[in-house]
N, C-alpha and C positions, 0 to 999 in steps of 0.2 A: 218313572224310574228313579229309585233313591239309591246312592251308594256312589262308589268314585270309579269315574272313570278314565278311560284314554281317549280322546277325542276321536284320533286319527282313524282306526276303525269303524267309528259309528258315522263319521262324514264321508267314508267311502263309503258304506253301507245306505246311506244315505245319495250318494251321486250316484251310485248303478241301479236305483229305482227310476232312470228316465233325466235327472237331474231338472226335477220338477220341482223343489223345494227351494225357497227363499231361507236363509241363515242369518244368523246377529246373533251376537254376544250380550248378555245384558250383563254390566258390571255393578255391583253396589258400590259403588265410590262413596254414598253417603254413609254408609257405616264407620269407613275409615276415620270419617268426617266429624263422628260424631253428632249426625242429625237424623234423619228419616229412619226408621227400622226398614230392616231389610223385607219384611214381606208384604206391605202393605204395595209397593212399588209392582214389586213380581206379580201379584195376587191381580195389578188392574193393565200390566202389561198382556200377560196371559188372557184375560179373558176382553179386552179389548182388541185383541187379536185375532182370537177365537170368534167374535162376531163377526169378520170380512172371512174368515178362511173353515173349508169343511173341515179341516183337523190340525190339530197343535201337538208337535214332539216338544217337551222339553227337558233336558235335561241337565240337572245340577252338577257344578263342577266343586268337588270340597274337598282337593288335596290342598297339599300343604304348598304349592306350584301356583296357587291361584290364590291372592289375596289382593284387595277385597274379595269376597266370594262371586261366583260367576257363573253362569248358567247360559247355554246356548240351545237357543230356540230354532224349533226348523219349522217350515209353515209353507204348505205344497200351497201352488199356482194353479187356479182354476183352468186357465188357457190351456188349449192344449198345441198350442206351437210355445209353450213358455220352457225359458230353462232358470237355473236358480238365478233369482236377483244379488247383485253383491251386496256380501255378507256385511253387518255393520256394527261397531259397539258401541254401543249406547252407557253411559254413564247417568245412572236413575237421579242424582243429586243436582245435575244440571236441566232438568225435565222441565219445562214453565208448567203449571196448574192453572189454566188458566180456559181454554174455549170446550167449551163439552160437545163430544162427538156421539155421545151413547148416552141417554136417557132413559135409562129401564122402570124410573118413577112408578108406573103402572104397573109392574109384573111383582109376581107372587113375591112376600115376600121366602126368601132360602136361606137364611140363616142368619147367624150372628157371630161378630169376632170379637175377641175380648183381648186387646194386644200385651195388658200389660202384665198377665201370666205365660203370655205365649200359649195360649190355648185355642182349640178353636170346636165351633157347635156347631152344625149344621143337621138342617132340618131338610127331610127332602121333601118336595110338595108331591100331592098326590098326582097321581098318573104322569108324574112327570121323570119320574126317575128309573122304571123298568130298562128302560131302554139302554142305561149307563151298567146297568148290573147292582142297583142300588134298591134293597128292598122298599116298598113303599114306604112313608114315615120314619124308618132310621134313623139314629143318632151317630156320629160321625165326630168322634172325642180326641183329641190327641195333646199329651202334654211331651212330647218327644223331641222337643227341644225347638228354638228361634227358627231355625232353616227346613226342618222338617215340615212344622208347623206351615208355615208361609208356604213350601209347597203343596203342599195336602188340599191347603185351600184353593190354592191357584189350577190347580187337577180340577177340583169340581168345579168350579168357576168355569170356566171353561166347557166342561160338560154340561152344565145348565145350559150356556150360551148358546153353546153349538146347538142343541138340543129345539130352542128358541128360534137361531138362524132358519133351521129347517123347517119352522111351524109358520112362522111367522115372516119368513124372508124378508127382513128390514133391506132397507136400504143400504149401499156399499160406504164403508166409512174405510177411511185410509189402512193401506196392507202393511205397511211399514212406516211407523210414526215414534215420535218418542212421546209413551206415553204415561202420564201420573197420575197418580187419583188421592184425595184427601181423608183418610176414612177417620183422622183423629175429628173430633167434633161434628160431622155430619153424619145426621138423619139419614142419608142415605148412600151407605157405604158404595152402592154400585154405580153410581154415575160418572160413567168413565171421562177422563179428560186429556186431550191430547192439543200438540200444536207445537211446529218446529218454527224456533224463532226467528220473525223478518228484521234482515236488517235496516238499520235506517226508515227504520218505520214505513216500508214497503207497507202498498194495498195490499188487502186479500183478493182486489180484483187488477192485480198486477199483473200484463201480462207475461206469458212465460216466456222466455229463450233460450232455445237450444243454436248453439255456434259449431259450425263447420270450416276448420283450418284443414289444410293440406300437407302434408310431407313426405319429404323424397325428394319429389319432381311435382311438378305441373300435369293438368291435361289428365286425371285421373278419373275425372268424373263427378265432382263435387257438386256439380250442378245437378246431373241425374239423381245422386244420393239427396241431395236436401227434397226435391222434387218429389220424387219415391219417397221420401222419408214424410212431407206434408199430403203426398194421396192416400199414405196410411193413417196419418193422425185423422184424417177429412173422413176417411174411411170407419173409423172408430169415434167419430162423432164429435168431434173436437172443430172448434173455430182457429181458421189456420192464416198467417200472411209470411211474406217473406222480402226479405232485404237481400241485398247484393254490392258487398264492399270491394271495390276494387281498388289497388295502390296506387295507383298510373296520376299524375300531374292532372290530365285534359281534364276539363268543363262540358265542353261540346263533344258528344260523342258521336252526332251526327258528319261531322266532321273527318272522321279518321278513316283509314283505310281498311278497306273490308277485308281485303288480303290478310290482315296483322289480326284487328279486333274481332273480325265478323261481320255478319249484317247488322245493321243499324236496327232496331226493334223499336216500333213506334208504339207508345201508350196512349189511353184515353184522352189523358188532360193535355197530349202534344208533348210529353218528354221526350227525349230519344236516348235510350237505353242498351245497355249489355244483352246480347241475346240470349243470356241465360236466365235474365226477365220473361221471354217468350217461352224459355222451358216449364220455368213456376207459373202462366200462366194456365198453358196447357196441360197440364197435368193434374195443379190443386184449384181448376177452375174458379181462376182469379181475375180483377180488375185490374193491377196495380197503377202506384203512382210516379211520379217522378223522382219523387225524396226515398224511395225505394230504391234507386241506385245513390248510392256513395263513390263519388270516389274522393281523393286525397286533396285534388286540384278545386274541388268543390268545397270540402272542408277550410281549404287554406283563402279562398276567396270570402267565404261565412265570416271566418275568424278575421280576416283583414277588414271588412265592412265594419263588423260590432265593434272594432279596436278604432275604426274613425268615428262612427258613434259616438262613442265616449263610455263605449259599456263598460270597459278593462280600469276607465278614471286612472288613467296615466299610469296605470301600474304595471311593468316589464313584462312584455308578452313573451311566453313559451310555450316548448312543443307539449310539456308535463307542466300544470294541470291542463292548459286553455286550451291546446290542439286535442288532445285526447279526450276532455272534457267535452268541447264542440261533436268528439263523433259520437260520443255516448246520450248527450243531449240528442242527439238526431236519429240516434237508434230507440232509443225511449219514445219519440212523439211518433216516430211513424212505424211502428212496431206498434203503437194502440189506435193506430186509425182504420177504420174498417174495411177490406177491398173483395169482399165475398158479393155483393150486390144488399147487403144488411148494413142496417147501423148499430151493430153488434159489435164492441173491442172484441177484438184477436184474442184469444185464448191463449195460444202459441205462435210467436214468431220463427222463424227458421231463417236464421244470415248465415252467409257463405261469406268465405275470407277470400277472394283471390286470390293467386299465389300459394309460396308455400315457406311455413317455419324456415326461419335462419337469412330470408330476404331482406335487407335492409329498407327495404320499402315497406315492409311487411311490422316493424317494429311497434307504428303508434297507435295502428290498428289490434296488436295482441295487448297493446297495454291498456288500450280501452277497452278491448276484451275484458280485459282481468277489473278494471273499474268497475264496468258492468256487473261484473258479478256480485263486486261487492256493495253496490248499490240496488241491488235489486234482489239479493238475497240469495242462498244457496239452493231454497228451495224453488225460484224460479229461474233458476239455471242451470243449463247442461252443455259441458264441453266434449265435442266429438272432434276426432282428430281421422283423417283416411291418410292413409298410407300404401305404398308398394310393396309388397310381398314376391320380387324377382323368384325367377327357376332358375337356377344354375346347375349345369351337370343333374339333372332331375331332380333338386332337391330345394326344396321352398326356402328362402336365405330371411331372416330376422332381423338382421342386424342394419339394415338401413332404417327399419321402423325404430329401432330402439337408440338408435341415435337421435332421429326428428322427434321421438317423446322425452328426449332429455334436452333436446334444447328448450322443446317448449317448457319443461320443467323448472329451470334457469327462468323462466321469464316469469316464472310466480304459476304457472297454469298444469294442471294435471289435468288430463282428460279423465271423462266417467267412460266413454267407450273409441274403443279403434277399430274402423272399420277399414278390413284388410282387402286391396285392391289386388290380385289373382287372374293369373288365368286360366288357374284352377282350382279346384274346390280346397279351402284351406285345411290341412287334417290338423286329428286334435294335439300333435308333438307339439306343430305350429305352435297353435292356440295356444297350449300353457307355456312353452316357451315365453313367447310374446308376453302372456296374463305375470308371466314371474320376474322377467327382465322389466318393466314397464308399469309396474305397479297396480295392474288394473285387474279386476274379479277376469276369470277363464269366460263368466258368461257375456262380460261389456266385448270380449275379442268378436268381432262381426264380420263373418264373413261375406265378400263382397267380389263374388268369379266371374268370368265373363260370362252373359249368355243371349239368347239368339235373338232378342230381342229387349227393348229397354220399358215393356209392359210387365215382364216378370220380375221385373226388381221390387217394385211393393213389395209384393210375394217372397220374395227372398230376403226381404229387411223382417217379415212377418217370420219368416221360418225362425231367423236368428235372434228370438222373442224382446225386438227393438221396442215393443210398446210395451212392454216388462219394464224394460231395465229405465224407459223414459217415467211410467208410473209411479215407482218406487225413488226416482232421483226428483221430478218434479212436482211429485203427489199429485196424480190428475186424476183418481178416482173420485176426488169429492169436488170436481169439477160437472157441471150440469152440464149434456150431451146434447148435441144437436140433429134432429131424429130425420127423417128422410120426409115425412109429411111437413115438419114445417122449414126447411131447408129448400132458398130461393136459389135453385141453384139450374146452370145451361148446361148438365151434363149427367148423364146416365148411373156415370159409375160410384155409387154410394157407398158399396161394400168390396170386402178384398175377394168376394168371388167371383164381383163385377170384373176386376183387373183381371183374374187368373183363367176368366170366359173370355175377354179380351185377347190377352197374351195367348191362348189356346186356338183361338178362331186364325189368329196371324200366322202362327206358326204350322196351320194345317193346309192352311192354301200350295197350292202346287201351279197353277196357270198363270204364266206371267202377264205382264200389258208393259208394253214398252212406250214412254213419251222421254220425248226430245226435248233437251231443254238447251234454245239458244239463248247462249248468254255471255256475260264479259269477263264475267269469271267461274270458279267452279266450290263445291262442297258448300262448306259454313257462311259464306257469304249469302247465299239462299238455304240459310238452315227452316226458315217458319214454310218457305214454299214446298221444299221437302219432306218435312212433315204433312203438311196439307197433302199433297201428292198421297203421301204414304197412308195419311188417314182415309181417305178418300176409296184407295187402292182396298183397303180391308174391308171397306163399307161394300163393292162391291166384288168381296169374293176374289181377289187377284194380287199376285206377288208384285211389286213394282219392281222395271226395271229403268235404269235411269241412264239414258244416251247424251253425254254433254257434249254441244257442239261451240265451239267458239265462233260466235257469228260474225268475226275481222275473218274467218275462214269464208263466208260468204262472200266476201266482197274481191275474191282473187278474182285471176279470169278463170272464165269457166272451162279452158281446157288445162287448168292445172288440175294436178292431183291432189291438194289440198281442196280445191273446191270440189271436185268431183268425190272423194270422202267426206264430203259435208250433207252432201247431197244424198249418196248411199244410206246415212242415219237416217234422213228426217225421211228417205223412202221406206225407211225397215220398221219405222215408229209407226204405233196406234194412236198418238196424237202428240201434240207440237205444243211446247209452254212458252212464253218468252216474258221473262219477268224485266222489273224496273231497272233503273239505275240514272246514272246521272254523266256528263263527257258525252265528245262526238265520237270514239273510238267504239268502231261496230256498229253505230246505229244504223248505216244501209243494209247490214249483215240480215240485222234484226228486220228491217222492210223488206227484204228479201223472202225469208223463214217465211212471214207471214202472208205475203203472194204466192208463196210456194202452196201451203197450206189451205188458200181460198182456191188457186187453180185444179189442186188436185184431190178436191175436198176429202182434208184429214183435220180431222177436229182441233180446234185451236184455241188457246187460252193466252191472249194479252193483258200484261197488269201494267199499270203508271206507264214505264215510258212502251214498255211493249204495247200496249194499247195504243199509245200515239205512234208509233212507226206502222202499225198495220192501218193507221187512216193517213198517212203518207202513201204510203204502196200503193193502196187504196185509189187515191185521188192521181198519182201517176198513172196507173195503171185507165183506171175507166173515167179520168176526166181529164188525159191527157195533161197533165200539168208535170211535165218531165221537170225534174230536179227541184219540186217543192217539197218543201223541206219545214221544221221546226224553228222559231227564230230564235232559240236558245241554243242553235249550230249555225245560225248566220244572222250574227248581232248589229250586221254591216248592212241589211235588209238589201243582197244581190238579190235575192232569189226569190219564188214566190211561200209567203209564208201561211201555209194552213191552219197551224198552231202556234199561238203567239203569249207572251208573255202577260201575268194576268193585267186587266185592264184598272181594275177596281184598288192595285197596290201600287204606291209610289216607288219606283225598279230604284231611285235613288239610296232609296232603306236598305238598299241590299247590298250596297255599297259603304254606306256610312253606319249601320249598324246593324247589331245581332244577323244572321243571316236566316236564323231560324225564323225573325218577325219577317220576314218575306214570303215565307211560305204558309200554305194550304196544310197545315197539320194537326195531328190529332182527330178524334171521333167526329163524325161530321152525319148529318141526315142527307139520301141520298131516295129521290121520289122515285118510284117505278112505274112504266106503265102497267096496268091491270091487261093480264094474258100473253104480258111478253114471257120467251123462257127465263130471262134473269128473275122476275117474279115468280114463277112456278117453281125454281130451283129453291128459292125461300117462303116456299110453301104459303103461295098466296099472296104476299105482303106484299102492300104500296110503298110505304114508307122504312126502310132499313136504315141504321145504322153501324157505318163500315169506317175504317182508319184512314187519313188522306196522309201524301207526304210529295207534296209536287208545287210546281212554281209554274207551268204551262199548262193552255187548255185551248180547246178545240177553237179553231177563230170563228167568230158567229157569219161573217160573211160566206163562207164557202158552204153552210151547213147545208140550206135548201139545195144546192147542186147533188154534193151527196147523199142527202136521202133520195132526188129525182132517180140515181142511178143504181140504188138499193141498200145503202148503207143506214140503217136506223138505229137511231139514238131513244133510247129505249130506258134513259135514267137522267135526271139532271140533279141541281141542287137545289135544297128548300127553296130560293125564290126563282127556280126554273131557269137560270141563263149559264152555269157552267155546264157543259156536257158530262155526263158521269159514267154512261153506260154505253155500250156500241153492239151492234147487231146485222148481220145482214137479214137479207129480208127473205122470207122463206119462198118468196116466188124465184131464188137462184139456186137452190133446189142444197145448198150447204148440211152436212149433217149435225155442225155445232161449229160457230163463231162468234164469240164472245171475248169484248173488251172492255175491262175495268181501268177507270180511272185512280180508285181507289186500290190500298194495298188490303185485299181479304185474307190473304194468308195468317194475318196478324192473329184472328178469332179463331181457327180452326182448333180442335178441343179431338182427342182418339176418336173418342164415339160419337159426333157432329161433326162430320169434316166441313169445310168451309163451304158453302154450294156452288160455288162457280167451280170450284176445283172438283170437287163432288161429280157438277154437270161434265166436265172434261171428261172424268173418269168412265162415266155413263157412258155419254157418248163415242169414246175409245173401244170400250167393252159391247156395244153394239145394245144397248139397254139404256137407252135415252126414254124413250116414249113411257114402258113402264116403270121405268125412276121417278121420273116425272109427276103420274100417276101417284107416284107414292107418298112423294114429298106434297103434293098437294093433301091427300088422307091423311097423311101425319100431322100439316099445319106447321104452322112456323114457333120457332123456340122463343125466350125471352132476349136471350142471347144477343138479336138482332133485331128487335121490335124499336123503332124509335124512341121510347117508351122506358127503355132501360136504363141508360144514362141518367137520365132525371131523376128515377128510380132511387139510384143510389148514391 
């Protein structure tokens, strides 16, 4: 198209085809400049274009409104969940010439340019040019002036390419690049060259980051989006890990109160973590580490070591550069460490800000944000911002978003996308509202509504074409993919139809299965159990329903009505949970549940301390040892103790230092017997590897009495002397009683639910025996092979 036009129609015309096209302005700044001519730039934008995309609009802008001269290209999205990428201008005189993305060396030559009459020849090769509407052999002459010229060429360029993409289907080279080409002095005018320049001398094998702050409020989900946001990158074939910065003072987060933080989340190497580590493992089926959680109190302890060191050499410590420096330094080394079960760097890292913009806690973590970025280059960074998008009087309200993007703008940071938190579907007033107050393209506005499950959010990050707008921001098409044949990976879901067959199977179930969970607290404090439970529930075919009982409700007398509604749950349940924890407050509750559960055989599942209260009960019950008890609730040794504090740790350590070197934590190998259920649930395996987090264990003297009475211990550890596993024996006629020493929750993955939880579930569901069956035919994952660890 030659001639002048008005944009604003042709970019409507252009968004009501689907809003499938990517836009950018290409500016000749070098004319002004008095350097480059203006066509040689255009001639190798266009047709280096032209080779990633089936077809190229472009057209020239030459009123007298536009100067230097301008031209805006549109260039449709293959995807077909894509919408346009934000638009971008590009100034040709700042373009580096420098790394070649297109080598057409071997291909025919198609003509020649002769720049310094502005003229141009083109030859078209045989059989190659019908298709354009170009007779074969044709001469193709134009002296009509600099800008015409340079288009004319840039048109067939382009139509040769395209022509070529479709013959030959090269390889994908970047959609959106700034790109130059040198045609003065070289032999071979078509060798395209592209490359957006790193700063500070950033790798080409740098990993990428995308950053996730918060605004508004808290509690919006941030963890699910970055989560969702890495099962889709994993899912389109990308090497993914993730960090988790939190602003909070503590070091030990083992330590704090589950009520405030949550459950404690135990990693492989023994860290103890935010359980928003347990969401990113579960989802983008990960390993992670301990330097994968940040928080402030960690930071400020790093930076006070190195400063006795002598690292700082007496020079005035502060929060800018050395505090903020310190978190950047820490997001860089374990942002390239590998936690896939490969020794592959991360492609893309994915951190989550805790908190939310305008926190004062929140301040040296956005300014190491903004460090980051500019230490690692624009093109290996991406900032996302989620926000609240309230309903008021029925009408979706913008203006608390467009506050939290102007503070964060104040801090030096513009987000590339805002994903808008709803609770319901954002419309498009919304969206360009937002896109116009807020500075950001209509297509980075991401919508983000409630829905009925947190399997379709991949899918809805997918719809609002989230891997668009990341490929175009952090150029990941010329990134090498990671294919499903050689991807070492414990989980099923490789693709987004994996998730959306997922999300679909959950959402169709109708038959509930009700377990009881006694426990000392409730919700997020058992967030990885709950999940397990609920992956478990999907695997076989059933809705969870979830009865919390407080098991200090057990311990009333039995003709109160609090205990008699204790009792009505755990009769109305298909089976009985009783997870860990730590304190004497409920633990008779907890022995109770689980006599309950063996007297009126309802299938049962004890984890850490739940397991040690049901071989209390146990030992009351059929070895007559009334009020023996755990000696971690009677430190004063009145009473008789069955499980006793470990023998092999000096108890002094735990008093005089770290608390964490007292305990039994992290990945640990855990032996099975061959043909017990805990091995048939893991499909065969002797040997597994599951997550410890306990400081108590079965006293070896009492063991022989209990197995005489039918209690079998059916797991220990590598050198055989802790107890690991509990069983009773199938000559008490039980239809599922199983006790882990170990926390399994921690492993449990959507489509692998954990197998003791798994087995509950079975067992609940009346489909123990051909579960069973099954998981032995399937065989055991990598996931839980002793074998894995070492692995990677």
């Amino acid at each position: 198209f030659f001639g002048w036009f008005d944009m604003a129609p042709i970019d409507r015309s252009i968004q009501s085809r689907g809003s499938k096209y990517a836009s950018f302005d290409v500016v000749d700044d070098a004319v002004s400049k008095g350097k480059q001519p203006y066509n040689r730039a255009l001639l190798a934008l266009v047709a280096g274009a032209a080779t990633a995309c089936t077809c190229v609009l472009v057209v020239p802008i030459f009123n007298s409104r536009h100067h230097p001269p301008t031209s805006r290209m549109y260039v449709p999205i293959a995807s077909d969940r894509a919408q346009t990428i934000p638009p971008r201008k590009i100034g040709l005189s700042k373009v580096p010439l420098r790394e070649a993305i297109f080598d057409s060396s071997n291909l025919p030559p198609i003509g020649s340019f002769r720049p310094r009459d502005n003229s141009v020849t083109y030859s078209v090769p045989p059989n190659q040019g019908v298709a354009h509407g170009f007779p074969e052999g044709s001469q193709v002459s134009s002296h009509v002036g600099k800008y015409l010229s340079s288009m004319a060429v840039a048109l067939v360029a382009a139509a040769t390419l395209l022509y070529l993409h479709y013959r030959h289907r090269k390889a994908q080279v970047p959609l959106l690049s700034q790109v130059g080409a040198s045609l003065h002095g070289s032999a071979n005018p078509w060798q395209m060259l592209a490359t957006r320049g790193q700063a500070n001398g950033a790798s080409p094998k740098q990993t990428k980051f995308v950053v996730v702050v918060g605004g508004v409020c808290s509690s919006l989900g941030k963890g699910i989006t970055c989560a969702s946001l890495g099962a889709l990158m994993k899912a389109s074939g990308y090497r993914v890990t993730a960090i988790k910065m939190d602003p909070y003072m503590n070091t030990n987060i083992g330590s704090m109160n589950p009520n405030e933080q949550g459950e404690v989340f135990v990693l492989d190497d023994g860290g103890e973590a935010h359980p928003d580590l347990g969401l990113y493992e579960r989802t983008m089926d990960l390993h992670l580490r301990r330097e994968n959680h940040i928080t402030l109190g960690k930071i400020y302890e790093q930076v006070n070591e190195a400063e006795r060191r002598g690292k700082y050499m007496g020079r005035t410590m502060q929060q800018i550069p050395h505090v903020s420096g310190a978190i950047v330094d820490w997001l860089l080394d374990a942002g390239s460490k590998p936690t896939d079960g490969t020794h592959e760097t991360p492609q893309i890292c994915i951190c989550e800000l805790g908190g939310t913009v305008g926190d004062i806690d929140c301040m040296l973590f956005l300014e190491a944000v903004r460090e980051l970025r500019d230490r690692v280059g624009r093109d290996n960074f991406c900032l996302i911002q989620q926000t609240l998008v309230p309903i008021c009087n029925g009408t979706q309200k913008t203006k608390p978003t467009q506050h939290t993007v102007k503070n964060l703008m104040c801090l030096g940071l513009q987000p590339e996308v805002i994903v808008c938190r709803c609770d319901k579907v954002i419309t498009d007033l919304t969206r360009e509202k937002i896109s116009l107050s807020c500075g950001v393209p209509i297509q980075g506005v991401i919508d983000s509504h409630t829905v009925s499950n947190m399997l379709s959010v991949p899918g809805m990050l997918a719809d609002g074409a989230v891997i668009n707008l990341l490929t175009a921001n952090l150029r990941l098409d010329h990134l090498p993919k990671v294919t499903k044949e050689n991807a070492r990976a414990n989980t099923g879901l490789f693709t987004l139809e994996d998730w959306e067959r997922l999300a679909r199977r959950k959402d169709e179930v109708w038959e509930e299965v009700v377990i009881a969970i006694v426990a000392k607290y409730e919700g997020d404090a058992y967030q990885s159990a709950l999940q397990a439970l609920d992956h478990a529930a999907v695997q076989t075919n059933r809705k969870l329903k979830v009865l919390w009982v407080d098991s200090a409700d057990l311990e009333q007398p039995e003709n109160s009505l609090t205990y008699r509604t204790a009792i009505n749950k755990l009769a109305s349940s298909d089976g009985i949970f009783v997870p860990g924890g730590f304190g004497d407050r409920g633990v008779k509750g907890k022995a109770a549940a689980a006599n309950w559960a063996r007297h009126h055989k309802i299938p049962f599942l004890g984890v850490s301390l739940g397991m040690q209260m049901a071989i209390v009960g146990f030992c009351q019950d059929e070895l007559g040892l009334d009020g023996c008890t755990s000696e971690e609730f009677d430190p004063e040794g009145q009473q008789t103790h069955v499980l006793h504090y470990m023998p092999q740790v000096d108890r002094i350590s735990d008093l005089l230092e770290n608390r964490q070197n007292s305990m039994i934590i992290g990945a640990r190998k855990i032996v099975l017997q061959s043909g017990s259920v805990a091995s048939q649930l893991y499909g065969g395996l002797t040997q597994v590897i599951e997550r410890q987090r306990h400081r108590y264990e079965v006293n070896a003297k009492w063991i022989p009495m209990m197995e005489k009475a039918g209690l079998v211990f059916s797991g220990t550890d590598a050198e055989g002397v802790r107890m690991e596993v509990v069983e009773l024996s199938p000559d008490l006629g039980h239809p599922f009683f199983l006790g882990m020493q170990c926390h399994p929750e921690f492993k449990s993955r959507p489509d692998y639910p954990s197998p003791p939880f798994y087995g509950l579930l079975l067992a609940a569901t009346k489909q123990l025996e051909s579960g069973l069956k099954e998981c032995l035919q399937k065989g055991p994952i990598n996931h839980y092979r002793a074998s894995h660890i070492s692995g990677q």
